[in-house]
Biopython code that builds the backbone (N, CA, C, O; Angstrom):
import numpy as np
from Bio.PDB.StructureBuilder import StructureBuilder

atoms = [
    (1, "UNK", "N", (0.830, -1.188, 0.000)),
    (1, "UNK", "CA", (0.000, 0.000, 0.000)),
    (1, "UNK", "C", (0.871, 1.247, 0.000)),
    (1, "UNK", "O", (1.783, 1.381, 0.815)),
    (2, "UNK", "N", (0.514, 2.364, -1.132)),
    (2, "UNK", "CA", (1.435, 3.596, -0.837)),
    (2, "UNK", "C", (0.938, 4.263, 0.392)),
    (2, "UNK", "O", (-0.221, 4.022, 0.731)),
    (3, "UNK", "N", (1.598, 4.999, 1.040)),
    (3, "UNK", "CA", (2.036, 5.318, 2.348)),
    (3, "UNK", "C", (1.469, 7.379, 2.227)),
    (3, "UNK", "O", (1.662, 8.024, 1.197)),
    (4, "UNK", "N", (0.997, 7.819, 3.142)),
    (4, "UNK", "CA", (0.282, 8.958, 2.713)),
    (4, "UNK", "C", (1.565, 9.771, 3.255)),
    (4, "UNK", "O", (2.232, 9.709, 4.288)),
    (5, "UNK", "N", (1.613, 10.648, 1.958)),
    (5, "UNK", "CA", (2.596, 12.335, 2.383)),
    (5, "UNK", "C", (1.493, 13.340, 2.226)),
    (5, "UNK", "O", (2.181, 14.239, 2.710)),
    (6, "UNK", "N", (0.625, 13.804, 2.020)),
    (6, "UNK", "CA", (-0.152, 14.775, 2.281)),
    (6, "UNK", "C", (-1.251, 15.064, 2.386)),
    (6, "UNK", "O", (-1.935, 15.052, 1.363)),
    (7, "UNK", "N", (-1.854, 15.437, 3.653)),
    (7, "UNK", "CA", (-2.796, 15.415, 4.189)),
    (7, "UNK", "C", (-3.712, 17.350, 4.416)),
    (7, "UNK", "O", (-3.364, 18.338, 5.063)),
    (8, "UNK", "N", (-4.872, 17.081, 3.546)),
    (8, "UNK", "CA", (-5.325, 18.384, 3.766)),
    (8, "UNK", "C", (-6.734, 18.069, 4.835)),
    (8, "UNK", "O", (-7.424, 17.065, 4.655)),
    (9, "UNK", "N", (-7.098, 19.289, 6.187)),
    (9, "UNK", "CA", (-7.882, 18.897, 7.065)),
    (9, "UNK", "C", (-9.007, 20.294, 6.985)),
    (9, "UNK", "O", (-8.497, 21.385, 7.239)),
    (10, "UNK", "N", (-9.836, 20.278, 6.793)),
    (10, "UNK", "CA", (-11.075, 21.091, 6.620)),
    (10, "UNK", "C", (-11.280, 21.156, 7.845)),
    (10, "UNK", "O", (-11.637, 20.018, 8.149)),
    (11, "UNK", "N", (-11.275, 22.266, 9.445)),
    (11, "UNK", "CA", (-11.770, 22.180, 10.403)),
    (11, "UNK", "C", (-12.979, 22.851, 10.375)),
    (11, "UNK", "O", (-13.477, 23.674, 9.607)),
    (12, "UNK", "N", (-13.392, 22.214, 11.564)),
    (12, "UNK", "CA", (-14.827, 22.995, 11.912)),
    (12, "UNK", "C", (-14.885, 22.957, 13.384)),
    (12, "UNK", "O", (-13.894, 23.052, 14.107)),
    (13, "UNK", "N", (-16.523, 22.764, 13.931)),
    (13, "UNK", "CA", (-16.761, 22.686, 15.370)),
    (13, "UNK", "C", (-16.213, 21.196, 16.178)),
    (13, "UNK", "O", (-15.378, 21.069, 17.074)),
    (14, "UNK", "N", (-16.953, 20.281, 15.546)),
    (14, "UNK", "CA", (-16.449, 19.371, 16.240)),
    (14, "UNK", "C", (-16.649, 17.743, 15.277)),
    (14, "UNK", "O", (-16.677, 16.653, 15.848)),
    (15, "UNK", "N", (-16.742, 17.878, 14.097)),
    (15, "UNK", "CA", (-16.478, 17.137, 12.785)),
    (15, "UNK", "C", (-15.752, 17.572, 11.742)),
    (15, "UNK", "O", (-16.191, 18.463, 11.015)),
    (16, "UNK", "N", (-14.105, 16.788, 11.463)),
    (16, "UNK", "CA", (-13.514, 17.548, 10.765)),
    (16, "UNK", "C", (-12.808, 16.410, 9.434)),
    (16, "UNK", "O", (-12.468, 15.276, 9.770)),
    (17, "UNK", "N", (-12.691, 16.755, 8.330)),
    (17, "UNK", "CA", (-12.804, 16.631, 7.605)),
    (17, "UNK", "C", (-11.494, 16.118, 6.765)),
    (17, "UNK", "O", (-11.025, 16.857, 5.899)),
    (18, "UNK", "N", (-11.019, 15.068, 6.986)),
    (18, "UNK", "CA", (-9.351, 14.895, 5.964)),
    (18, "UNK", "C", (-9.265, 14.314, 4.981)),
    (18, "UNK", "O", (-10.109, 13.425, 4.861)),
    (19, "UNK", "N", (-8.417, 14.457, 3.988)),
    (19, "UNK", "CA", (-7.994, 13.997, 2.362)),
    (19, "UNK", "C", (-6.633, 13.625, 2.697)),
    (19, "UNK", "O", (-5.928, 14.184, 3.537)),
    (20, "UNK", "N", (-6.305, 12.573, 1.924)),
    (20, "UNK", "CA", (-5.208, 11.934, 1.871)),
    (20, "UNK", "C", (-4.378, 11.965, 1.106)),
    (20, "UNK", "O", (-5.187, 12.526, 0.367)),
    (21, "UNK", "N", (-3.441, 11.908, 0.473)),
    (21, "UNK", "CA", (-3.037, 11.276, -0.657)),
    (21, "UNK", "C", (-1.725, 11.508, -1.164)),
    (21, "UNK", "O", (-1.174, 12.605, -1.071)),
    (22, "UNK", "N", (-1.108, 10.308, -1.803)),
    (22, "UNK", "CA", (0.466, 9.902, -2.145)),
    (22, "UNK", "C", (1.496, 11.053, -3.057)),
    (22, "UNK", "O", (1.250, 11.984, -3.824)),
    (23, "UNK", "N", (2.290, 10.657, -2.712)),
    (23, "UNK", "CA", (3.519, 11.637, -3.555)),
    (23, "UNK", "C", (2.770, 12.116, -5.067)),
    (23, "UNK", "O", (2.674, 13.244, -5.550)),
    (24, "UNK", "N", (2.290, 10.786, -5.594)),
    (24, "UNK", "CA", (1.565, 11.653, -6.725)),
    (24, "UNK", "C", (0.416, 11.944, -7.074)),
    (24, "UNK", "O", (-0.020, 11.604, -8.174)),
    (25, "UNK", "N", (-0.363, 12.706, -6.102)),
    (25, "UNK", "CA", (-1.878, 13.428, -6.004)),
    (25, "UNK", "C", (-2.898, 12.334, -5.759)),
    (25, "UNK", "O", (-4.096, 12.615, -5.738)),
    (26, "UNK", "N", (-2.353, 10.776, -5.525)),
    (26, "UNK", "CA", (-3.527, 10.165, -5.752)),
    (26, "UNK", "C", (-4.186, 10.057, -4.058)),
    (26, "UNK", "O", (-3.635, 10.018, -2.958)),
    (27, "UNK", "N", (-5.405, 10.037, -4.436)),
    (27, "UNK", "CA", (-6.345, 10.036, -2.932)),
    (27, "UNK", "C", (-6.065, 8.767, -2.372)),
    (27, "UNK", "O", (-5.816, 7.795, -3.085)),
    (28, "UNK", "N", (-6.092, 8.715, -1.066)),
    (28, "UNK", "CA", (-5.741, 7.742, -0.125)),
    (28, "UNK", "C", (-6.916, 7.701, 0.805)),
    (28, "UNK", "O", (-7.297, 6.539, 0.662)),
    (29, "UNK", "N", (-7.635, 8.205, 1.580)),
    (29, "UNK", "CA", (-8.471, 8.742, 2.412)),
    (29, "UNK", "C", (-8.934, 9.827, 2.287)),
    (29, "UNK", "O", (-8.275, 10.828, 2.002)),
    (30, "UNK", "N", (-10.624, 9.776, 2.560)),
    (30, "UNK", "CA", (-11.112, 11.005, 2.908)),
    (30, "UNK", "C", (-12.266, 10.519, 3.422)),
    (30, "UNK", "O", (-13.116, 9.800, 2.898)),
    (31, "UNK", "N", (-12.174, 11.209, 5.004)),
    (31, "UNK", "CA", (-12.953, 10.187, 6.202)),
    (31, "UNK", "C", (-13.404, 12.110, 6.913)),
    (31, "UNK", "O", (-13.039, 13.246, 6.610)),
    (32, "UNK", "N", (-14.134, 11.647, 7.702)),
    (32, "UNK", "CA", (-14.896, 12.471, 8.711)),
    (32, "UNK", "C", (-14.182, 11.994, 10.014)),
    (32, "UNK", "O", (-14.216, 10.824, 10.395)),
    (33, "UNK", "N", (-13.432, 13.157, 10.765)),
    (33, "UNK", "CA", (-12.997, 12.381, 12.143)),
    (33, "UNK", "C", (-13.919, 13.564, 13.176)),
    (33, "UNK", "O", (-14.329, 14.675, 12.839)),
    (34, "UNK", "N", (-14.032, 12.993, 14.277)),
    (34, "UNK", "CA", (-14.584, 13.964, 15.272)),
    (34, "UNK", "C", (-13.600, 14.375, 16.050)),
    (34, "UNK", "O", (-12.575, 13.705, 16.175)),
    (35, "UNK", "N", (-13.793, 15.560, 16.687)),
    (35, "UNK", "CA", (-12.173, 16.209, 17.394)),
    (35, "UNK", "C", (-11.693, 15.890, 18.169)),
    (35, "UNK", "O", (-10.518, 16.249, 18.245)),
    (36, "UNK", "N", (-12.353, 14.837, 19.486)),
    (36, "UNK", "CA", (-11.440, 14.030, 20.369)),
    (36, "UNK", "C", (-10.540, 12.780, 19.648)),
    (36, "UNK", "O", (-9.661, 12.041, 20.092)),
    (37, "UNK", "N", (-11.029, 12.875, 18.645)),
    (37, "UNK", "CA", (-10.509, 11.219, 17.858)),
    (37, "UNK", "C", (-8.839, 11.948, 17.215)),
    (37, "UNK", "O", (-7.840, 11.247, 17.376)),
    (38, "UNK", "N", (-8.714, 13.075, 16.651)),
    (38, "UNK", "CA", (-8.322, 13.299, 15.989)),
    (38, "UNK", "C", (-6.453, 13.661, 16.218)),
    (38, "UNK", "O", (-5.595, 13.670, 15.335)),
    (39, "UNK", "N", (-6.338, 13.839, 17.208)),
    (39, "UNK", "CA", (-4.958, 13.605, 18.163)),
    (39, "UNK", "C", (-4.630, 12.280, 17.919)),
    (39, "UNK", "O", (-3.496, 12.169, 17.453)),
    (40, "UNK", "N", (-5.392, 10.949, 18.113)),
    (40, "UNK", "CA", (-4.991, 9.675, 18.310)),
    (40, "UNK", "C", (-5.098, 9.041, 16.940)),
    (40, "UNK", "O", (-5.131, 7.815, 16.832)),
    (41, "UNK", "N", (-5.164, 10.019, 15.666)),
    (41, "UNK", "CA", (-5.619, 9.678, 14.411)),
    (41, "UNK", "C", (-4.359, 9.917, 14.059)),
    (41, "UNK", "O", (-3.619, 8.937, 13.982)),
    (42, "UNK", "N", (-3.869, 11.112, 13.794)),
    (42, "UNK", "CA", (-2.631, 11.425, 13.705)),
    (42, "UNK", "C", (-1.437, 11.206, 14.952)),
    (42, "UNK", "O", (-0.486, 11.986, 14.989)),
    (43, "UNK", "N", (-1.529, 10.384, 15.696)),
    (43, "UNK", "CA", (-0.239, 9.973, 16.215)),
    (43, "UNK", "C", (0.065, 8.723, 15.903)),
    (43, "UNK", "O", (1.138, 8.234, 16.257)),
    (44, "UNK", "N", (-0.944, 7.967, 15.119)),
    (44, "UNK", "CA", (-0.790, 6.952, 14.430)),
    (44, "UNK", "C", (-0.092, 6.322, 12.992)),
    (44, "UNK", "O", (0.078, 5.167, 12.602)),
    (45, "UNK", "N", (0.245, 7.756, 12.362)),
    (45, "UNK", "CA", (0.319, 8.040, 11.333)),
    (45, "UNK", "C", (1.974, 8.466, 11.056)),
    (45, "UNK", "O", (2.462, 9.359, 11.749)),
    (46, "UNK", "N", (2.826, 7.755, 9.976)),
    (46, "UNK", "CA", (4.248, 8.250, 10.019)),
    (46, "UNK", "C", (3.548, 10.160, 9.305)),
    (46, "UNK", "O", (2.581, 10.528, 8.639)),
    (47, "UNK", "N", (4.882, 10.919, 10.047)),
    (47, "UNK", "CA", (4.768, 12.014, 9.953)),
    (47, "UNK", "C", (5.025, 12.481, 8.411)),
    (47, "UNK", "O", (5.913, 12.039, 7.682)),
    (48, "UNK", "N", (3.966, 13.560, 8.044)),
    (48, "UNK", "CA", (3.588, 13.906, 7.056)),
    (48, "UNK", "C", (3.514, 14.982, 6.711)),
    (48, "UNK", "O", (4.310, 15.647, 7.374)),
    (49, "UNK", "N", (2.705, 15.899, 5.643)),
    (49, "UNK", "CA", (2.822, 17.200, 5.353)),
    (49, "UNK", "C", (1.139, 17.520, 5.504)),
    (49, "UNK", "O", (0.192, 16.961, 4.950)),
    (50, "UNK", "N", (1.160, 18.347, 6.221)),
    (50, "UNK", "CA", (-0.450, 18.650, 6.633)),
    (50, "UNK", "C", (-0.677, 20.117, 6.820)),
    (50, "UNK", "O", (-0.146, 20.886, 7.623)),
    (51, "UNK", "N", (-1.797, 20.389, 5.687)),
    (51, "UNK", "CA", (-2.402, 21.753, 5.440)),
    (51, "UNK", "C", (-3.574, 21.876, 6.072)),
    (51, "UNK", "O", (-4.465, 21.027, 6.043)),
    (52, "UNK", "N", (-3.616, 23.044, 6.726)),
    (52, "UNK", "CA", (-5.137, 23.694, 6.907)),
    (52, "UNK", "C", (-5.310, 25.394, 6.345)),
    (52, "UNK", "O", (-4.526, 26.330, 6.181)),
    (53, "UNK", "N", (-6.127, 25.278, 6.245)),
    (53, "UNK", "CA", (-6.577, 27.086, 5.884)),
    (53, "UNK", "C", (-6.561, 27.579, 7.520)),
    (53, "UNK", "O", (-7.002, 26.863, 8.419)),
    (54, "UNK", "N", (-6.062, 28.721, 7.705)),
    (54, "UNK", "CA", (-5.670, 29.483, 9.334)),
    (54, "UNK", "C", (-6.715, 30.157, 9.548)),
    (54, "UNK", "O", (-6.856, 31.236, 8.972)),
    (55, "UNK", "N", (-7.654, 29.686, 10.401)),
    (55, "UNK", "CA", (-8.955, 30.366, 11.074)),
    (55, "UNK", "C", (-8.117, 29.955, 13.150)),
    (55, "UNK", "O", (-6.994, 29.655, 13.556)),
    (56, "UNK", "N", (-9.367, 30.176, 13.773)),
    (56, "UNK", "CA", (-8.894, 30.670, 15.069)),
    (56, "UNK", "C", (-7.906, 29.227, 15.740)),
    (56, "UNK", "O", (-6.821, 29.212, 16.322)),
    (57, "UNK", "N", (-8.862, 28.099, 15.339)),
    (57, "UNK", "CA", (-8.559, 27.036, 15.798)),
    (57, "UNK", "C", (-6.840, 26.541, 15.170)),
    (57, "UNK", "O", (-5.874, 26.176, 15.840)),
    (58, "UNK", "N", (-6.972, 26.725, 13.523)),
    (58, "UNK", "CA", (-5.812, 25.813, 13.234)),
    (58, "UNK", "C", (-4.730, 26.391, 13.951)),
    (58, "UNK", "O", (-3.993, 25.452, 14.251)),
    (59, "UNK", "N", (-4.084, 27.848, 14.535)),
    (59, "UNK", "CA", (-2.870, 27.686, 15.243)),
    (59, "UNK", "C", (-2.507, 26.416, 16.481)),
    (59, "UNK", "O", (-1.533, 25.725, 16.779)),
    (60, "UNK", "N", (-4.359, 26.656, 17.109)),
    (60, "UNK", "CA", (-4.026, 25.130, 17.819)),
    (60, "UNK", "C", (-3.482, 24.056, 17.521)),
    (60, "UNK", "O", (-2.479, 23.658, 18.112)),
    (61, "UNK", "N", (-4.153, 23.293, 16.384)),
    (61, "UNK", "CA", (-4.165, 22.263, 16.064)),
    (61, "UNK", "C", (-2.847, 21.827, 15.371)),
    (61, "UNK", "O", (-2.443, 20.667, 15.299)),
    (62, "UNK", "N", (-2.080, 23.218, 14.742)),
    (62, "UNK", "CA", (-0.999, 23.253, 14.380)),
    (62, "UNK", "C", (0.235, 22.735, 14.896)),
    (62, "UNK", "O", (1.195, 22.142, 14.403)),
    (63, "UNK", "N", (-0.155, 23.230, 16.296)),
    (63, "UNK", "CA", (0.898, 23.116, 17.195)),
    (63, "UNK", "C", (0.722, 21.740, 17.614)),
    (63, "UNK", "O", (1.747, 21.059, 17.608)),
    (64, "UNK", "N", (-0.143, 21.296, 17.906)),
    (64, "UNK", "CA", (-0.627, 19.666, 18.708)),
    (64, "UNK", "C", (0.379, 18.643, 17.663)),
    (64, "UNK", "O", (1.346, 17.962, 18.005)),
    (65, "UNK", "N", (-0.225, 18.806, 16.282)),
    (65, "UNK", "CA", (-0.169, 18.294, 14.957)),
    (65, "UNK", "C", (1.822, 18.009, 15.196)),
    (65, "UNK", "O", (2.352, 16.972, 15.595)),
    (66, "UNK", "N", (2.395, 19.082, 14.861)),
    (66, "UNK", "CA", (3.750, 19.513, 15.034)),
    (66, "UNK", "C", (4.496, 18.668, 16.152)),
    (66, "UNK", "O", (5.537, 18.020, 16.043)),
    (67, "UNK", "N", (3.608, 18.868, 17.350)),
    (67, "UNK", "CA", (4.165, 18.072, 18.771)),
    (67, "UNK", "C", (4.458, 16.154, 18.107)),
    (67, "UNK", "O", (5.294, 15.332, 18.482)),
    (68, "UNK", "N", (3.474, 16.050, 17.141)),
    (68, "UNK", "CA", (3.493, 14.116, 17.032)),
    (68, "UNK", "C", (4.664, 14.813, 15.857)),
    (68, "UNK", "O", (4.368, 14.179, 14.844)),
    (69, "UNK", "N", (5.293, 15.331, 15.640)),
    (69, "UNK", "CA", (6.105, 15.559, 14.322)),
    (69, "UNK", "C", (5.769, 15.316, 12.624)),
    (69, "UNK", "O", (6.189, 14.653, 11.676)),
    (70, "UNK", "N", (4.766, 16.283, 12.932)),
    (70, "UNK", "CA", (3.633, 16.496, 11.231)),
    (70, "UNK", "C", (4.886, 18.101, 10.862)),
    (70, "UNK", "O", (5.239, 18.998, 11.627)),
    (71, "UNK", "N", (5.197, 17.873, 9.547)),
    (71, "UNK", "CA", (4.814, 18.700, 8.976)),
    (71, "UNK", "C", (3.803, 19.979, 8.570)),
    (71, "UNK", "O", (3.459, 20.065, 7.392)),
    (72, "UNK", "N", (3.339, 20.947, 9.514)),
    (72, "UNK", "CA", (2.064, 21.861, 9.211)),
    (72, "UNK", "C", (2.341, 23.151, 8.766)),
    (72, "UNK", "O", (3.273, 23.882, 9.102)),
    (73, "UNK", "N", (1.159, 23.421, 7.732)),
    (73, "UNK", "CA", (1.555, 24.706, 7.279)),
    (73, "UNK", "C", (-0.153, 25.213, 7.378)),
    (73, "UNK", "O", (-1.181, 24.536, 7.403)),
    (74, "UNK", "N", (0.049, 26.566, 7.418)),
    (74, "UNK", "CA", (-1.113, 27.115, 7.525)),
    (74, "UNK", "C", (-1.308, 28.444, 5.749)),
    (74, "UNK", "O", (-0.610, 29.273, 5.166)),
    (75, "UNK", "N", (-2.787, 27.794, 5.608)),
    (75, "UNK", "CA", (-3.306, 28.877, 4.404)),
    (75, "UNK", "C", (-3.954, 29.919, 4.486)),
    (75, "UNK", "O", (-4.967, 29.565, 5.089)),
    (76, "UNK", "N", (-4.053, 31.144, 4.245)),
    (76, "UNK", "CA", (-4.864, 31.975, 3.961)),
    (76, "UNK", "C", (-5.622, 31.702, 3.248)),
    (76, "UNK", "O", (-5.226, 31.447, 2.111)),
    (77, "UNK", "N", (-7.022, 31.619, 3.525)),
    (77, "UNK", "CA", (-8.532, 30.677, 2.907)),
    (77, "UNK", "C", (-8.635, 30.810, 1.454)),
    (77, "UNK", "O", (-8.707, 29.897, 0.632)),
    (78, "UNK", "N", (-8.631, 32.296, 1.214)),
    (78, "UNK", "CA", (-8.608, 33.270, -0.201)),
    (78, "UNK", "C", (-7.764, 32.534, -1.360)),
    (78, "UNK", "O", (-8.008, 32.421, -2.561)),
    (79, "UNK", "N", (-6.621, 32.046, -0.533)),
    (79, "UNK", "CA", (-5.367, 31.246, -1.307)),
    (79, "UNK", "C", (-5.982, 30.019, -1.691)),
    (79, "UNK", "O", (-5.888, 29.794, -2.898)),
    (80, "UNK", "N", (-6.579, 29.166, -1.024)),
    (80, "UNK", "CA", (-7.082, 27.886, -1.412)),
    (80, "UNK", "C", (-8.263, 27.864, -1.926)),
    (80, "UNK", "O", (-8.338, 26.909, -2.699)),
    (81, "UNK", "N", (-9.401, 28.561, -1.865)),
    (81, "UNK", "CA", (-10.738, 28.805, -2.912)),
    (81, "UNK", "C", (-10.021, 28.604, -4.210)),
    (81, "UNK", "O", (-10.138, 27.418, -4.521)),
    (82, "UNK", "N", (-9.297, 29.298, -5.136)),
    (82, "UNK", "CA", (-9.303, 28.632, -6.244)),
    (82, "UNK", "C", (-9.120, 26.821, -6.750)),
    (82, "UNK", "O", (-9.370, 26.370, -7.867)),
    (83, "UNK", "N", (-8.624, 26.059, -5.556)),
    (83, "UNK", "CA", (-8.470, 25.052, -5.846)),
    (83, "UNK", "C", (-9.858, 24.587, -5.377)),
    (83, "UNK", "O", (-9.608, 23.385, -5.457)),
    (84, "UNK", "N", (-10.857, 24.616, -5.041)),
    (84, "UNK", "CA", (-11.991, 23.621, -4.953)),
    (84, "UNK", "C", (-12.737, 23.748, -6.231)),
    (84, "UNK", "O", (-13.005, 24.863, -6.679)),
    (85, "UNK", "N", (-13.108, 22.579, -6.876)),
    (85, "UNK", "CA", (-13.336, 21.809, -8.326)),
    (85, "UNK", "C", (-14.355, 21.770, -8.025)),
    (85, "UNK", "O", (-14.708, 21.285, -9.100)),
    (86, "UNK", "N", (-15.747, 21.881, -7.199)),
    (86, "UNK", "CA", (-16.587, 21.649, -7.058)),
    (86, "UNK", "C", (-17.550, 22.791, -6.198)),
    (86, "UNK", "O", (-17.023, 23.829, -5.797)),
    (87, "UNK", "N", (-19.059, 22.497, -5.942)),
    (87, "UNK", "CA", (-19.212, 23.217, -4.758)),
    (87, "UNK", "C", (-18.750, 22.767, -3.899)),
    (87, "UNK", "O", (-18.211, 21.673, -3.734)),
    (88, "UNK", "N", (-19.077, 24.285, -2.735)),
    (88, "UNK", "CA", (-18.363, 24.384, -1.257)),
    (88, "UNK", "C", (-18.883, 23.067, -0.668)),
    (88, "UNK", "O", (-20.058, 22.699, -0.645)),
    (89, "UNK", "N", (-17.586, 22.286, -0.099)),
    (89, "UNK", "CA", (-18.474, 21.087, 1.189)),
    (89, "UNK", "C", (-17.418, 20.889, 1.879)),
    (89, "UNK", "O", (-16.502, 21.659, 1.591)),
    (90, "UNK", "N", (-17.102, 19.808, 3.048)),
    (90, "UNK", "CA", (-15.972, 19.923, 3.381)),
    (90, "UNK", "C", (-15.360, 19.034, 3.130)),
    (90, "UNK", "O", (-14.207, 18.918, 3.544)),
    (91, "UNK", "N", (-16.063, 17.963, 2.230)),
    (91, "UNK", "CA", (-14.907, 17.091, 1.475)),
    (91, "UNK", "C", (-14.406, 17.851, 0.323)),
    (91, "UNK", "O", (-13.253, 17.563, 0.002)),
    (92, "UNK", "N", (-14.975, 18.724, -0.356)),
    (92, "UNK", "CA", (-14.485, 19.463, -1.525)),
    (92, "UNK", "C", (-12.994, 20.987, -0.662)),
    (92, "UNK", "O", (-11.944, 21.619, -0.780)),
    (93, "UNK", "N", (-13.920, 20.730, -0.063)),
    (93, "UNK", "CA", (-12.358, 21.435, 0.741)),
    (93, "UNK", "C", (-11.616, 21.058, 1.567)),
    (93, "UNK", "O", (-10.765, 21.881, 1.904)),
    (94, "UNK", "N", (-11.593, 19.894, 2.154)),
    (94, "UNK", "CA", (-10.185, 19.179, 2.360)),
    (94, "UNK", "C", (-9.505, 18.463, 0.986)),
    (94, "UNK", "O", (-8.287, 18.359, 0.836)),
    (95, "UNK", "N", (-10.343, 18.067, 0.172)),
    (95, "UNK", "CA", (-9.465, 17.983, -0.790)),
    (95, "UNK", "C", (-8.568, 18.913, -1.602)),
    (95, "UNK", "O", (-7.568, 18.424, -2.129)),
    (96, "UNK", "N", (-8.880, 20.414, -1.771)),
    (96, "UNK", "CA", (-8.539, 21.704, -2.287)),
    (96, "UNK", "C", (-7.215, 21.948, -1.500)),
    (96, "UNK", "O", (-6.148, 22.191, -2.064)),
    (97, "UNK", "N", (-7.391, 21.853, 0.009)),
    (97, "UNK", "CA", (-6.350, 22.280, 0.857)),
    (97, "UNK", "C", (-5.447, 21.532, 0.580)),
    (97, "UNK", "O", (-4.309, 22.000, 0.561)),
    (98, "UNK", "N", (-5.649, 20.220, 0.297)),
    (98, "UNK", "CA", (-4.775, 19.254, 0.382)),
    (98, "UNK", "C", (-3.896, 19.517, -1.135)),
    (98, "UNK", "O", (-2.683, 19.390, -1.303)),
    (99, "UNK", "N", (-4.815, 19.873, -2.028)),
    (99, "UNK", "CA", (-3.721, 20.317, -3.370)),
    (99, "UNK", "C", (-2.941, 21.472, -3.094)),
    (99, "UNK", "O", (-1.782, 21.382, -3.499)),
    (100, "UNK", "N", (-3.248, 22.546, -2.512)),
    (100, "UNK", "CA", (-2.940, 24.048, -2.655)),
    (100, "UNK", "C", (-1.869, 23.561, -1.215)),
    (100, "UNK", "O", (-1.330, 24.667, -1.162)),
    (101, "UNK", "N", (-1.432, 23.062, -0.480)),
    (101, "UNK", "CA", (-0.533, 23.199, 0.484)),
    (101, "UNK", "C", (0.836, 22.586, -0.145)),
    (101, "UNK", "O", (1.844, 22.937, 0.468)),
    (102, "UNK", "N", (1.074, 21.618, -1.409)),
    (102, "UNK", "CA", (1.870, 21.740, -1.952)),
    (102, "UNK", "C", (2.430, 21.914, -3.548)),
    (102, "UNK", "O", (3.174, 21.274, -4.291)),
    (103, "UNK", "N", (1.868, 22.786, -3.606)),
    (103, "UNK", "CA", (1.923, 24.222, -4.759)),
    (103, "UNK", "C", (2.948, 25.273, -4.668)),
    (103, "UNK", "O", (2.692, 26.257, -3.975)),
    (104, "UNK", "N", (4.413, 25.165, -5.461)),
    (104, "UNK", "CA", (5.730, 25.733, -4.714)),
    (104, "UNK", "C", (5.439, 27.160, -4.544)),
    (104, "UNK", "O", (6.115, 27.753, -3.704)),
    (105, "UNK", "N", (4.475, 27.867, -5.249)),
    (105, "UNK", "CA", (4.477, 29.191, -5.065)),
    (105, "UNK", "C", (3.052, 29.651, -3.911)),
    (105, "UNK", "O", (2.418, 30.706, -3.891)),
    (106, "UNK", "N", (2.910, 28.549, -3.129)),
    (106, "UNK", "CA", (1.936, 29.096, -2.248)),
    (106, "UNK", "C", (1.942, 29.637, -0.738)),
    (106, "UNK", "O", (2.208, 28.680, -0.010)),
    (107, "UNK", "N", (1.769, 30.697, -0.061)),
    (107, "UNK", "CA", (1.998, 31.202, 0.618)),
    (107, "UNK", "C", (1.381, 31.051, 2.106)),
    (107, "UNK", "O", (0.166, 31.009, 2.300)),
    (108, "UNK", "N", (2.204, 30.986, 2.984)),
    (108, "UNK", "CA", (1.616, 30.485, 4.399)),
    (108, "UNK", "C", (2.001, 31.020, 5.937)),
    (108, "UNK", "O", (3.042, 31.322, 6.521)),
    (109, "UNK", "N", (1.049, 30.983, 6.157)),
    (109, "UNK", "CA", (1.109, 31.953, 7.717)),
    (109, "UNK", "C", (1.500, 31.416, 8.852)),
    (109, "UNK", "O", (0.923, 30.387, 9.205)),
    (110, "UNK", "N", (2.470, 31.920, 9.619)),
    (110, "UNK", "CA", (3.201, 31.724, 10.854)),
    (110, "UNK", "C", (2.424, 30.813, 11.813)),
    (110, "UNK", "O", (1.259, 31.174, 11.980)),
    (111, "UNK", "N", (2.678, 30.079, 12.258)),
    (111, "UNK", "CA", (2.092, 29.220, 13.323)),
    (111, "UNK", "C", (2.955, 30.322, 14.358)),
    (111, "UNK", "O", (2.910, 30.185, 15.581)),
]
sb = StructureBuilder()
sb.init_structure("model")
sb.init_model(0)
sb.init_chain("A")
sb.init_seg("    ")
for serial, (resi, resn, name, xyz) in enumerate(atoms, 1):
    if name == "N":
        sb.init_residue(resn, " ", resi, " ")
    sb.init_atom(name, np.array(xyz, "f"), 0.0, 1.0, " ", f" {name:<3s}", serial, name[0])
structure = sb.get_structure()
């Protein structure tokens, strides 16, 4: 089985939203986790490259993410709208995040 390098996570309140997928764009997962689950989801996981769009929560989650030794980068939302292929949902935007976080010219905010 290929082995996941990048992971884009759509947060919300308390159902959040991840896309998976291998060195070469192909999807691996895209599951619904709930937010106590989601620490023990990713410490399970060899460390990876993981995008979110930066609203209040992702500096948190950033940092948690970082602590199991993830890779995290944070998006400015504006930046990743052009990549969703579909309407707004939050599988259509964890998948978007998950393209636009490794895109060499894309730009990302300080944890």
């Amino acid at each position: 089985m290929k082995s996941i390098s990048v992971i884009g996570i759509d947060l919300a309140k308390n159902i959040f939203q991840i896309h998976a997928s291998d060195r070469d764009g192909n999807c691996l997962l895209n599951k619904a986790i709930r937010r106590h689950n989601l620490k023990s989801f990713f410490r399970n996981l060899e460390p990876c490259l993981i995008g979110m769009e930066a609203c209040g929560s992702a500096h948190y989650w950033a940092r948690e993410l970082r602590s199991l030794g993830h890779d995290v980068r944070l998006m400015p939302p504006q930046y990743v709208k052009p990549y969703v292929k579909t309407n707004k949902s939050d599988v259509a935007d964890a998948e978007a995040i998950c393209e636009a976080v490794v895109r060499p010219n894309m730009r990302f905010v300080d944890i």
